[in-house]
C-alpha positions as CSV (number, residue, x, y, z in Angstrom):
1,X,0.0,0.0,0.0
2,X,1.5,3.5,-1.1
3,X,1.2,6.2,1.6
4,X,-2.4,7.6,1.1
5,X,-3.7,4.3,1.2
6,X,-2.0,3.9,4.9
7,X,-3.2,7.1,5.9
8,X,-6.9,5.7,6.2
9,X,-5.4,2.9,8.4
10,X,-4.9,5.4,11.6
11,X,-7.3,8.4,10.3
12,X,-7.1,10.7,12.9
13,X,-3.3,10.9,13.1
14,X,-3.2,10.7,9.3
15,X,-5.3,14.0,9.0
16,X,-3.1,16.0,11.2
17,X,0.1,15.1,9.1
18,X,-2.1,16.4,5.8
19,X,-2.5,19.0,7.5
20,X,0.9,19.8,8.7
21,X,3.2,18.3,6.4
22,X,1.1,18.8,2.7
23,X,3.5,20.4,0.4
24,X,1.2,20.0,-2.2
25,X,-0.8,23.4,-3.2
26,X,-3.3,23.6,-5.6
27,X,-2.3,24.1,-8.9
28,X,-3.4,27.3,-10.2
29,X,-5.8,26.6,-13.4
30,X,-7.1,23.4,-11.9
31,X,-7.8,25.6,-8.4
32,X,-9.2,27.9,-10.5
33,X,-11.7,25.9,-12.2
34,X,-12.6,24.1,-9.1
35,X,-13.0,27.4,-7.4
36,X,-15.0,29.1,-10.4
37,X,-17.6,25.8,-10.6
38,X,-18.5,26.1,-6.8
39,X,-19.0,29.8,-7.0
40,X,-21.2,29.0,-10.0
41,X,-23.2,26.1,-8.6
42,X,-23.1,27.6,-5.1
43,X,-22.2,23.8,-4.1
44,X,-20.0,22.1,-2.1
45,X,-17.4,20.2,-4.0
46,X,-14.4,17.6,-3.3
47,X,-12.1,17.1,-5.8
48,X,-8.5,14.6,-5.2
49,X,-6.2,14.1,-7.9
50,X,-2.9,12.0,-7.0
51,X,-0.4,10.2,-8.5
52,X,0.1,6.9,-6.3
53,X,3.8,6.2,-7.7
54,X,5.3,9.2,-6.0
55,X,2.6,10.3,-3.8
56,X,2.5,13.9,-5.8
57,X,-1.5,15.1,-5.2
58,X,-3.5,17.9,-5.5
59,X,-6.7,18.4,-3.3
60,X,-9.6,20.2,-2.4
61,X,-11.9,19.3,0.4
62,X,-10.3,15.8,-0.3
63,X,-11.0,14.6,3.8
64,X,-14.6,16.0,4.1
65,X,-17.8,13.6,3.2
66,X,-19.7,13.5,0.4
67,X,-22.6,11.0,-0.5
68,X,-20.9,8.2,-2.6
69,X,-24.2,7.3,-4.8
70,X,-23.4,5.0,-7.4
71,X,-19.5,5.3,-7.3
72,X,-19.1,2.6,-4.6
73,X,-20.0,0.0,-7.0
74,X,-16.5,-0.5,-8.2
75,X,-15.7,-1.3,-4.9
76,X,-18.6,-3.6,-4.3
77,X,-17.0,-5.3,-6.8
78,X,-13.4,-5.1,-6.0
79,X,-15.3,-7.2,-2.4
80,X,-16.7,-9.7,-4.7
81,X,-13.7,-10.4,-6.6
82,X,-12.0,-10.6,-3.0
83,X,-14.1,-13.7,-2.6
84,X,-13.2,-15.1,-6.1
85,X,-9.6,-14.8,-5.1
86,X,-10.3,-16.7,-1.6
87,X,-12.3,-19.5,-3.4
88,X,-15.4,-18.5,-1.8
89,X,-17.2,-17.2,-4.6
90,X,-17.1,-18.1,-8.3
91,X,-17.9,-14.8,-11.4
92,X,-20.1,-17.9,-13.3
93,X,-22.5,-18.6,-10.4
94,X,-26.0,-17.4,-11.6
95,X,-28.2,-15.6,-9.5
96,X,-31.8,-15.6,-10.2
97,X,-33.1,-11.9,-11.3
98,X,-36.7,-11.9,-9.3
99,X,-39.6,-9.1,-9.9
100,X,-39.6,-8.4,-6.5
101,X,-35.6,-7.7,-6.6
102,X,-36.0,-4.9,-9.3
103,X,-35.6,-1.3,-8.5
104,X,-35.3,2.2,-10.7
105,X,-32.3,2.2,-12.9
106,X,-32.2,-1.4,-13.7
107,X,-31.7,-1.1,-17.6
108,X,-29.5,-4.6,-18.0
109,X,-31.7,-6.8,-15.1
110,X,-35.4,-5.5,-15.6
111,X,-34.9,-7.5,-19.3
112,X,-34.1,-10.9,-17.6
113,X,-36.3,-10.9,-15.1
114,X,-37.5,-15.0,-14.3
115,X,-33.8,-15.9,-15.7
116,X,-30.4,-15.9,-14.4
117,X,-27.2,-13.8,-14.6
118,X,-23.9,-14.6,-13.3
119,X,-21.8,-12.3,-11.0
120,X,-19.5,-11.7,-13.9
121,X,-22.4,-10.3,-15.5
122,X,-24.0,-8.4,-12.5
123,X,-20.6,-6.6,-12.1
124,X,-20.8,-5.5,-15.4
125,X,-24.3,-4.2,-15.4
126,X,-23.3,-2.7,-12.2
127,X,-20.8,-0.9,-13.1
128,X,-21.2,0.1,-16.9
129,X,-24.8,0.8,-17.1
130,X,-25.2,1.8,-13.3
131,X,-27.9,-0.7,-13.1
132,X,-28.9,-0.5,-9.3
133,X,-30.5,-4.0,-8.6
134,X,-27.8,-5.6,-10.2
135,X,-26.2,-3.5,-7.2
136,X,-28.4,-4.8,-4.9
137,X,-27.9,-8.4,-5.8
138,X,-24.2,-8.0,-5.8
139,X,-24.9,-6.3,-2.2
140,X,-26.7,-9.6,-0.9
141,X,-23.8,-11.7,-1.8
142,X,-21.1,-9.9,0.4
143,X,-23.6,-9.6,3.7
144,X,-25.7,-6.2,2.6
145,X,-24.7,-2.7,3.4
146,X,-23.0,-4.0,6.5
147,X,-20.6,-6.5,4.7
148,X,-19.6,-3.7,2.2
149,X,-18.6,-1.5,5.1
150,X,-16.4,-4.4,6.8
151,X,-15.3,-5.3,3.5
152,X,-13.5,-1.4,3.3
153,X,-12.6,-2.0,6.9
154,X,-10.6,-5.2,7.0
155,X,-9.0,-3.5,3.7
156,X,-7.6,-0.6,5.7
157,X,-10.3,1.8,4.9
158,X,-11.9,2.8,8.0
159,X,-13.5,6.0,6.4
160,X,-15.9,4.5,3.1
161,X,-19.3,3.5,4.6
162,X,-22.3,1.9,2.9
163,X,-25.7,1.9,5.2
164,X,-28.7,1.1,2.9
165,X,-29.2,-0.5,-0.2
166,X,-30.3,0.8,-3.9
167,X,-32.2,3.4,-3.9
168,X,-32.4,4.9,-0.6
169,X,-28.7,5.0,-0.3
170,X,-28.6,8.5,-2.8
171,X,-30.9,10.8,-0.4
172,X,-27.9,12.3,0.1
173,X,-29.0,14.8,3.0
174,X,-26.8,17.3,3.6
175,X,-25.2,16.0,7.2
176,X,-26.2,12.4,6.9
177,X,-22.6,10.5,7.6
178,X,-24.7,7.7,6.1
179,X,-23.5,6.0,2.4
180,X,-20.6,8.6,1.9
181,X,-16.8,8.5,2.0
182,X,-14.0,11.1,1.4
183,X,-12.8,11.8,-2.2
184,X,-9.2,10.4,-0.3
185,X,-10.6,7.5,1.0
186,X,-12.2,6.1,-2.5
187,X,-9.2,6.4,-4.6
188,X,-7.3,5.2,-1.6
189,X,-8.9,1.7,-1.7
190,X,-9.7,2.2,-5.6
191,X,-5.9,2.1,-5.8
192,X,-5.4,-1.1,-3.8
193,X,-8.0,-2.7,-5.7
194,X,-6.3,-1.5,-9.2
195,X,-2.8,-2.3,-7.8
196,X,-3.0,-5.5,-6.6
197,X,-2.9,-4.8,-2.9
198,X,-6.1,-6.5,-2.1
199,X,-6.8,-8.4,-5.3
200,X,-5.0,-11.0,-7.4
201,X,-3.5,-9.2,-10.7
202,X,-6.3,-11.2,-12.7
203,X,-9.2,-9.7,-10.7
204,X,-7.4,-5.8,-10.3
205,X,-7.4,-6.3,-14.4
206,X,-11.2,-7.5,-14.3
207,X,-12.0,-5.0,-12.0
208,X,-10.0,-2.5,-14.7
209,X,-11.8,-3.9,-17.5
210,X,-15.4,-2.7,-16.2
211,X,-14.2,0.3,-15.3
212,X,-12.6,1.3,-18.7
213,X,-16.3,-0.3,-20.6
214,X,-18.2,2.1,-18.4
215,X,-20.9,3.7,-20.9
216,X,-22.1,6.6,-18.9
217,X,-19.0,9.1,-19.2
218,X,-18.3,10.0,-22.2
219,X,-19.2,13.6,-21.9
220,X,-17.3,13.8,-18.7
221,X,-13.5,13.5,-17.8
222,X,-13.2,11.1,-21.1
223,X,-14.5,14.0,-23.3
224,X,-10.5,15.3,-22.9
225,X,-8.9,12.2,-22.8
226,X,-5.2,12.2,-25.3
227,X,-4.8,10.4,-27.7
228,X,-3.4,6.6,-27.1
229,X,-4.5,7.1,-23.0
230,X,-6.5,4.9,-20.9
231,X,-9.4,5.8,-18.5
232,X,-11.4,3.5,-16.5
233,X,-14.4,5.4,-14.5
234,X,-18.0,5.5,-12.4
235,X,-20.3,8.1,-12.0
236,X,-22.8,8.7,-9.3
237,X,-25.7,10.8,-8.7
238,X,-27.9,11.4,-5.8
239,X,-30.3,14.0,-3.8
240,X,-29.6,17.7,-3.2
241,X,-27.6,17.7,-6.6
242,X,-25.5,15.1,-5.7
243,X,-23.1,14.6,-8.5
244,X,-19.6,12.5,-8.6
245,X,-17.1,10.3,-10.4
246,X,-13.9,8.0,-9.6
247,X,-11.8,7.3,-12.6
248,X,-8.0,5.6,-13.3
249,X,-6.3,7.3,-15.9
250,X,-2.9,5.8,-18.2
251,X,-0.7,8.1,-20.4
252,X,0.6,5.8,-22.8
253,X,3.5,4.9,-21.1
254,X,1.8,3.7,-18.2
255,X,2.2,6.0,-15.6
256,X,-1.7,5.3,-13.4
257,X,-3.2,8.8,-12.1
258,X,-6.2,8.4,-9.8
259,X,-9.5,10.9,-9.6
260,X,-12.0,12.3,-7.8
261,X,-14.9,14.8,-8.3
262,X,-17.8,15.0,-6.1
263,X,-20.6,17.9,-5.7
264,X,-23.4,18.1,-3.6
265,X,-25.7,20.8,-1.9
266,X,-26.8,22.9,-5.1
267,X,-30.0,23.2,-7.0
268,X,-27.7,23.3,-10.4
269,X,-29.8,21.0,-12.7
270,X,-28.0,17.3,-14.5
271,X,-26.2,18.7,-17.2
272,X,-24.6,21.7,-15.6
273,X,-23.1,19.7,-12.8
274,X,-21.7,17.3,-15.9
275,X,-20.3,20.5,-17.5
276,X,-18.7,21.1,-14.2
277,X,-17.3,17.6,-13.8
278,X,-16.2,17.9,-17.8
279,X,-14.3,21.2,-17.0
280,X,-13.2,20.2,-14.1
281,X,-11.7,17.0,-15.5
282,X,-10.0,19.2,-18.3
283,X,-8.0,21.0,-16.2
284,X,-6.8,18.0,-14.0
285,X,-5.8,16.0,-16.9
286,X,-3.8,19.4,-18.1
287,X,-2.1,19.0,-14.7
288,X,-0.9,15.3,-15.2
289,X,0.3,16.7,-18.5
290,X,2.6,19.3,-16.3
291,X,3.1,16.8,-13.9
292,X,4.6,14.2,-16.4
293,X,6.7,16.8,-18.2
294,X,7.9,17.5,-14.7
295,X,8.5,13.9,-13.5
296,X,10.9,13.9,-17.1
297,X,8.0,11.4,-18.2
């Protein structure tokens, strides 16, 4: 586990040294940006961009809570390939897909309802289409809300909490610890899942794979992406204009950046909290461009 990753082992300490010992300012058109877009939505937003190899990061409101909404399915799945790595669960077993299982957002599962799908197949339904009872399926497997939450415990993560299931877990009420995490604390754990910390290198690269076929992004960070780069991502979005995505991003030589952009608490409708995200994503992948011409990369 890189550093950031340990941090969430002993939080309280590990907030006091960012505090202290961050050398790491804001870099000025991505603070800008950031900066500009909650002015304009007159929101609250958390933004962490960091490269795990050398621990170089840039942050903003990267420790305080923000509702996870859909972006925890990754890691739902990153607990389900856990399993597959201890021999406890298998991707082919097939679940049965009831009526009575089917909630809003369901556009893979509400089609095979009365059939079967296997895990592999509810992980990617979960996490490229979003489709929530393919969530909540995935959830009963690993003990509900409750086993998610121990799941990111036992991994080190003692900040990333899931306390309901699909749907009611994207209220999102301003205050409610309930079904949130810290932008830190996601791509923490995202990055031991992608690394090979807590999952075999077949299941970090399956867990990749999803990530990278997600179809609901296009207008967002992956709108700027370079030419011969790689992004894997999941977006989220909840109550009180709740808005938020996790992404991986490769430059072509293979150097991993992690991100994080979450809003909440603004009345700005859908698509102007996606052309936040979109701007927002501009500018960070502007900074990795400095960053690697920096690094001598």
């Amino acid at each position: 586990m890189f550093p950031f990753h340990r941090q969430i082992r002993h939080a309280v300490s590990a907030l006091a040294c960012v505090a202290l010992l961050s050398t790491q300012a804001l870099a000025s058109d991505l603070a800008e940006t950031i900066h500009s877009w909650e002015t304009a939505l007159d929101a609250r937003l958390g933004v962490f961009l960091v490269h795990p190899a050398t621990g170089w990061e840039i942050a903003h409101n990267a420790d305080d809570r923000f509702p996870l909404n859909s972006t925890f399915k990754p890691l739902l799945c990153a607990a389900i390939l856990s399993q597959v790595d201890r021999g406890t669960e298998d991707l082919t077993a097939q679940i049965e897909i009831r009526r009575k299982d089917l909630v809003s957002h369901s556009p893979v599962t509400e089609r095979y309802i009365g059939t079967t799908r296997s895990l592999a197949q509810l992980c990617d339904a979960a996490i490229t289409r979003s489709d929530n009872t393919a969530a909540n399926l995935l959830l009963e497997r690993i003990g509900g809300p409750e086993g998610f939450t121990e799941y990111m415990q036992t991994s080190g993560d003692l900040i990333t909490r899931l306390d309901r299931w699909e749907t009611d877990l994207n209220s999102a009420t301003p205050g409610d610890p309930r079904d949130t995490a810290t932008p830190r604390s996601v791509l923490s754990t995202l990055h031991a899942a992608l690394s090979g910390t807590m999952l075999s290198g077949s299941s970090s690269a399956q867990l990749a794979d999803w990530m990278q076929r997600d179809q609901l992004a296009d207008d967002l960070i992956r709108a700027h992406l370079p030419e011969r780069w790689t992004i894997g991502d999941k977006t989220g979005a909840g109550g009180h204009g709740s808005r938020g995505i996790i992404a991986f991003l490769r430059d072509p030589q293979g150097h991993e950046y992690l991100a994080a952009i979450y809003i909440t608490e603004t009345n700005a409708d859908f698509s102007r909290r996606n052309q936040a995200i979109s701007d927002i994503g501009r500018a960070m992948i502007a900074e990795i461009r400095l960053h690697r011409g920096s690094a001598g990369g």
